[in-house]
C-alpha positions as a Python dict, from the first residue, in 0.01 Angstrom:
ca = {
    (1, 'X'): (0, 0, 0),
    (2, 'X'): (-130, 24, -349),
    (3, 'X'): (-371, -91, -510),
    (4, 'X'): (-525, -130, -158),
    (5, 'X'): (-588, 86, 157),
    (6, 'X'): (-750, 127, 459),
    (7, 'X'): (-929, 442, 575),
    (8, 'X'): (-1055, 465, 930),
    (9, 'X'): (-1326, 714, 1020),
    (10, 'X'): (-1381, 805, 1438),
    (11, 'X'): (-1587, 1063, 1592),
    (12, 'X'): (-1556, 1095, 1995),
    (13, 'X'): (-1968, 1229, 1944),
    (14, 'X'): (-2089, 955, 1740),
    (15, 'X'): (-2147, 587, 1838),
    (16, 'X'): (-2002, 406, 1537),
    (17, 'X'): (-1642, 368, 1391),
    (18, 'X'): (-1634, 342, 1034),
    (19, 'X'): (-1347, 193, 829),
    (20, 'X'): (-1355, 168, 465),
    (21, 'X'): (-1126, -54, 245),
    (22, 'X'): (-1036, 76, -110),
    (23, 'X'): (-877, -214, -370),
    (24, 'X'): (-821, -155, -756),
    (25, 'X'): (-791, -464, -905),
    (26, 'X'): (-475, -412, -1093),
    (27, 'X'): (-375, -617, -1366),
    (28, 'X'): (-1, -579, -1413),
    (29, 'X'): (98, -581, -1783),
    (30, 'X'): (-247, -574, -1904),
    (31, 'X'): (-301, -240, -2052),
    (32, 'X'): (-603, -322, -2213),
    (33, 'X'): (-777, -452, -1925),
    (34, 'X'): (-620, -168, -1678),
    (35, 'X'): (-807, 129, -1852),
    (36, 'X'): (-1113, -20, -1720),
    (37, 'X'): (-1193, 238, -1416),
    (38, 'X'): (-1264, 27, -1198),
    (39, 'X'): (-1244, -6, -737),
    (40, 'X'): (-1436, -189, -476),
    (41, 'X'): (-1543, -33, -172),
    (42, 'X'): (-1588, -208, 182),
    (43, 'X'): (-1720, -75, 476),
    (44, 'X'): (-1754, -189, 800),
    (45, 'X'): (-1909, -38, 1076),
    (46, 'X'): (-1877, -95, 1439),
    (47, 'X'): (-2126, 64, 1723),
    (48, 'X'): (-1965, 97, 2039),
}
């Protein structure tokens, strides 16, 4: 659910799954401030 979400990569071939979290720091009511592009990124990855 905005402004986050979860992404999860899998590949039977490969040994890793790969998720990836996407968050934009929004700032309700703070236009200003909001027109700043702006998203953090995590990934995690997990070898099987």
């Amino acid at each position: 659910e905005y402004p986050l979400e979860t992404y999860r990569f899998q590949e039977p071939a490969l040994p890793v799954d790969v998720s990836m979290e996407v968050f934009n720091p929004l700032l309700p009511m703070d236009l200003k401030n909001c027109a700043i592009p702006c998203a953090i990124y995590t990934v995690t990855a997990i070898f099987k």
